[in-house]
C-alpha positions as CSV (number, residue, x, y, z in Angstrom):
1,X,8.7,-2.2,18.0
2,X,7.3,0.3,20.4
3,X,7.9,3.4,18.2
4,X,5.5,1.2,15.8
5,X,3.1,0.7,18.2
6,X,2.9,4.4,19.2
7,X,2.0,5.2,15.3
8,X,0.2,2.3,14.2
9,X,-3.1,1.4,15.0
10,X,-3.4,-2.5,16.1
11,X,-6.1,-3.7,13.4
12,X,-3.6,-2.4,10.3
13,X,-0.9,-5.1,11.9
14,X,-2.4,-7.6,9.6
15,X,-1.9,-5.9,6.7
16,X,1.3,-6.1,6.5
17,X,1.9,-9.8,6.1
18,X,-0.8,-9.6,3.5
19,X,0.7,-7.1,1.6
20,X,4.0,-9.3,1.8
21,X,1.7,-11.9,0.1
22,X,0.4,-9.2,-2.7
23,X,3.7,-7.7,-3.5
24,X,5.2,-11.4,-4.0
25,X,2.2,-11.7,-6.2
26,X,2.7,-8.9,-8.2
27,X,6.3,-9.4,-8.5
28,X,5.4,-12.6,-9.9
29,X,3.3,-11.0,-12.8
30,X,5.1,-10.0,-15.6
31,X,3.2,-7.2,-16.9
32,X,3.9,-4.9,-14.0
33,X,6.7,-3.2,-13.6
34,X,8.5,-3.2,-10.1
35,X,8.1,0.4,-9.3
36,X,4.4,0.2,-10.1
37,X,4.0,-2.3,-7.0
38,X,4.3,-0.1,-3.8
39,X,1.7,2.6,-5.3
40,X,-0.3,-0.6,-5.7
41,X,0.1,-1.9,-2.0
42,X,-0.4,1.8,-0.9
43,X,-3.3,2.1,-2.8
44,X,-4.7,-1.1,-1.7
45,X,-4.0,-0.4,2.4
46,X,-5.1,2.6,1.8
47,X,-8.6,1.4,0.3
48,X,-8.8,-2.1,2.8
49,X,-8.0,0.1,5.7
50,X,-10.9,2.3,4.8
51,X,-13.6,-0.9,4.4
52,X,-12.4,-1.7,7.9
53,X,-12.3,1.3,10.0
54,X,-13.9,4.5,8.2
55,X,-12.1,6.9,5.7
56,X,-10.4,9.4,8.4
57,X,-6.8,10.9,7.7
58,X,-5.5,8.1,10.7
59,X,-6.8,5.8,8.0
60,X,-4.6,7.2,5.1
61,X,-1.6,7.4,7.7
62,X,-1.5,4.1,8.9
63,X,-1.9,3.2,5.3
64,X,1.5,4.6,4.1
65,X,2.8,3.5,7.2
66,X,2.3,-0.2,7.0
67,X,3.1,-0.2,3.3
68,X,6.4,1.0,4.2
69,X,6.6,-1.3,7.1
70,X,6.3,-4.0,4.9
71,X,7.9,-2.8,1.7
72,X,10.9,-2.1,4.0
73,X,10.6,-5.5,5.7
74,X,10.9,-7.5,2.1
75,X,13.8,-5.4,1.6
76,X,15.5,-6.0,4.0
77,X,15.3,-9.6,4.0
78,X,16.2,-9.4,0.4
79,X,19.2,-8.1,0.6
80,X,20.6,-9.9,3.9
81,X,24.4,-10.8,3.1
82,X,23.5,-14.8,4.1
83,X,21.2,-14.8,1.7
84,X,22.1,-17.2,-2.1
């Protein structure tokens, strides 16, 4: 959790349960295919990070970084071995 903390600024911390709640959306949707969805959350971190703090190249970091804190974090609870 530190090593997070050390490269991620505090106000993108939200966006990772909120792009938990996007990706389930889009996984849902049956038009889009599933390796369309992370360059959709990327895109969309990228673009919400940018309405909230400024377009600088942190901006873009943190971006890919909390997309693949959270893309990672799905799945990895996916594919638990106690999970039906």
């Amino acid at each position: 959790m530190e090593l997070l903390k050390a490269y991620i600024n505090e106000n993108y911390y939200i966006f990772i349960p909120v792009l938990w709640v996007i990706g389930y959306a889009l996984k849902q949707t049956p038009l889009i295919p599933n390796w369309l969805i992370i360059w959709i959350l990327l895109v969309f971190s990228i673009i919400l990070g940018t309405w909230i703090t400024g377009f600088h190249l942190s901006t873009i970091i943190n971006g890919i970084l909390v997309t693949g804190v959270a893309v990672l974090g799905h799945q990895m609870m996916a594919h638990m071995p106690f999970k039906k």
